[in-house]
C-alpha positions, 0 to 999 in steps of 0.5 A: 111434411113439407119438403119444398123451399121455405117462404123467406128464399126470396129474401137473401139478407137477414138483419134481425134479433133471435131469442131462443126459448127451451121447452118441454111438449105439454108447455110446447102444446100450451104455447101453441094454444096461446098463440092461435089469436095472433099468429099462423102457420106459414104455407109449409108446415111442418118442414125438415131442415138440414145444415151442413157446417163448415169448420177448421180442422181444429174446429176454430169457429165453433170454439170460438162460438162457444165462447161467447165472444161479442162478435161470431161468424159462420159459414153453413149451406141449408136445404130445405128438405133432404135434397138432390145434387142438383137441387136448390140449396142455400150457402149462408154467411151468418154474423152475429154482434152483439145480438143482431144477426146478419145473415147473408146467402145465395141459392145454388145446387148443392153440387155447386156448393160442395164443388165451390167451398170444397173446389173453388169454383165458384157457380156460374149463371147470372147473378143480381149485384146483391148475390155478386156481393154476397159471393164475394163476402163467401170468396173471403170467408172461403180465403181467410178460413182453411175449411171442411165440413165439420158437422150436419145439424138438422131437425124439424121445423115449424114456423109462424108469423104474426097476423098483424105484423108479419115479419115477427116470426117464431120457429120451432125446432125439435128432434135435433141430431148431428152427425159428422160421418155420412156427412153431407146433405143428400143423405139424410135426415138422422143423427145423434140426438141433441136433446130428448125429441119431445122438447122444443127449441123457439127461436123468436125473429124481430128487428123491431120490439117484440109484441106485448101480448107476446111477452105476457103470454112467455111471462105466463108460461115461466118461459125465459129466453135461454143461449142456445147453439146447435152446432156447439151444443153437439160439440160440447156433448162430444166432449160430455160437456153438454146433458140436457137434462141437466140443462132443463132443471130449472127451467122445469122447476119454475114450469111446476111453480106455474102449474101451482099457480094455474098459470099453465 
């Protein structure tokens, strides 16, 4: 399991659509297979990700997130990897309107982090314009929101990119779990389970069209784009507002019709 920085930390502005897709492992397993002709895994494996979110003490963003409102914004610092104060960590601004995903972040350690959102100090060290811009989108953020941390997410991760095109990108989550005590990066991988481990959450990342081939083979495995939040799903089950069974049985149903029709 890899624990270094992934691939796209060279790149610190996201503009791009997500789709996501649940799935249980033997469809996951299929996908896989299906896939092989025209994507890869990326240099990093299998890799574990962990968020912290920062929230109100009332939980203003996520509420309004669950929502579903046109537009939504939050603010969360991602490691690649469980990490040490001093090791690279990435603060994110992430925007969505209707659909498209913008998302902004700049790498510090991730005491700087903690010391920046919870302190104010801002990182010190030489920045280019784009990081300069960046942290000072995070200053307002910071300026306009009373903020705490609220929630760790994290879960395992594998990416692909297309062969042909590689900025098409899909990853694939599974064993997500959130906690809000222990709270902070540096400690651990663990948590309260979101859905049962042997499911998959996809998340497809394209600004352009998505590919045909990719669209037939979903169309063949019953697979239909899904809305799905970590964050507010973990907060929904807080509230027993969210049972992934539940969430699951239609999704299930239409996989068995596949199975009859020896799609899958």
């Amino acid at each position: 399991m890899s624990t270094q920085i992934a691939p796209e930390l060279v790149q610190t502005v996201f503009n791009r659509y997500e789709k996501k897709y649940l799935m249980t492992e033997p469809v996951y397993r299929e996908l896989r297979k299906r896939l092989e002709p025209y994507m890869q895994v990326d240099m990093y494996g299998l890799t574990t990700i962990l968020n912290l979110y920062f929230d109100t003490p009332d939980g203003l963003l996520v509420r309004r997130s669950n929502e579903m409102p046109v537009y939504k914004e939050k603010l969360r610092l991602r490691s690649y990897g469980v990490p040490k104060l001093s090791s690279t960590t990435f603060l994110e601004i992430k925007k969505k309107y209707e659909g498209l995903v913008n998302k902004r972040r700049v790498g510090m350690t991730l005491q700087e982090a903690y010391d920046y959102v919870g302190r104010g100090i801002r990182p010190k060290g030489e920045r280019s314009k784009g990081e300069e811009q960046i942290l000072n989108e995070i200053d307002f953020f910071l300026e306009r929101y009373d903020l705490q941390p609220g929630m760790n997410v994290n879960y395992q991760r594998v990416a692909l990119f297309a062969r042909e095109d590689p900025e098409f990108r899909i990853t694939f989550d599974h064993c997500i779990r959130g906690r809000r005590d222990d709270i902070g990066l540096e400690n651990g991988a663990y948590g309260t389970a979101l859905i049962p481990d042997d499911y998959y959450l996809m998340e497809t990342k394209i600004l352009d069209a998505t590919p045909f081939w990719f669209t037939q083979i979903l169309s063949g495995l019953s697979l239909y784009m899904t809305t799905f939040s970590k964050y507010g799903n973990l907060v929904r089950q807080e509230h027993n507002a969210f049972d992934a069974t539940r969430y699951m049985c239609h999704r299930l149903e239409n996989w068995e019709k596949a199975k009859e029709h020896s799609y899958v």
